[in-house]
C-alpha positions as CSV (number, residue, x, y, z in Angstrom):
1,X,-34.2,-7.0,35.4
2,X,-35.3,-6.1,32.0
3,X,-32.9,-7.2,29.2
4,X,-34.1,-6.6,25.3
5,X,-32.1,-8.3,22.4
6,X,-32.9,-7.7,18.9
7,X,-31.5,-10.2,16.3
8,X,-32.1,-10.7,12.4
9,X,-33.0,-14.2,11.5
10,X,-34.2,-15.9,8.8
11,X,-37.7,-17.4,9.4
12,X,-39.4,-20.2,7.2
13,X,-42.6,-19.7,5.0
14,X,-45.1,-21.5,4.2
15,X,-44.2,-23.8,1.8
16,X,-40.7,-24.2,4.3
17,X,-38.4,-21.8,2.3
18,X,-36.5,-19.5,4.3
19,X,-36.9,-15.7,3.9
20,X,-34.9,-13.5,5.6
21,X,-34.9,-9.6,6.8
22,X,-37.3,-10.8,9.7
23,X,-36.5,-9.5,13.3
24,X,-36.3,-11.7,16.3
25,X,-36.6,-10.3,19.1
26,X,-36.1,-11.3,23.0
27,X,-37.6,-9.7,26.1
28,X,-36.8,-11.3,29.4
29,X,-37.8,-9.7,33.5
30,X,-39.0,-11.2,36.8
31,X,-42.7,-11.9,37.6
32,X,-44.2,-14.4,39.8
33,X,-40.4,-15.2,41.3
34,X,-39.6,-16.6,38.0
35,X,-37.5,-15.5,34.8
36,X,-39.8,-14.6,32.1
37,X,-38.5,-15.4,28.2
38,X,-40.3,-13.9,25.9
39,X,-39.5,-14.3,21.7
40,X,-41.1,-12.5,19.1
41,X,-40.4,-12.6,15.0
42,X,-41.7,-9.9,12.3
43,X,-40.6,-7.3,10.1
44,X,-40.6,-4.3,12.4
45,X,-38.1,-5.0,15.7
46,X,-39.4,-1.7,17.5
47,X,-42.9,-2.6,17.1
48,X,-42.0,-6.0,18.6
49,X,-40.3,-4.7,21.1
50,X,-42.8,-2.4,22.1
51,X,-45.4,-5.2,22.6
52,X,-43.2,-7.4,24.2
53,X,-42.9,-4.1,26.9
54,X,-46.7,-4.4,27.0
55,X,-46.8,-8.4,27.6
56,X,-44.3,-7.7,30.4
57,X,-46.9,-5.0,32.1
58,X,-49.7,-7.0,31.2
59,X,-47.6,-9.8,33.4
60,X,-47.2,-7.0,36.1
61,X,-50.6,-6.1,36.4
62,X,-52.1,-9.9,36.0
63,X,-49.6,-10.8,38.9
64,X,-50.9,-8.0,41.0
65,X,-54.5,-9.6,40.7
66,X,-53.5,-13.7,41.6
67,X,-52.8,-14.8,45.3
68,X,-49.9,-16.6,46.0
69,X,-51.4,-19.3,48.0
């Protein structure tokens, strides 16, 4: 399953205030028999998204390497 949402959402500074225009971005698939959830925030949603993708086959090729027992 791979399933990609992109949101705006305000995120907080610093100093607490909220600024807004930021992405958030959610990237969820299967690994290890388990959902995976991941959530990312910044500026630029495609560049989040595209290292979300690279988290998921970093995942892939981690879970190819660990033993299940």
């Amino acid at each position: 399953m791979l399933l990609v949402e992109l949101h705006t959402a305000p995120s907080h500074t610093a100093s607490g205030s909220k600024a807004t225009g930021e992405a958030l971005v959610e990237h969820r698939f299967r690994a290890m028999n388990t959902d995976v959830h991941l959530m990312a925030t910044g500026p630029d949603a495609l560049k989040l998204e595209d290292h979300l993708r690279e988290a998921e086959l970093l995942v892939h090729e981690l879970e190819q390497k660990w033993s299940r027992f």
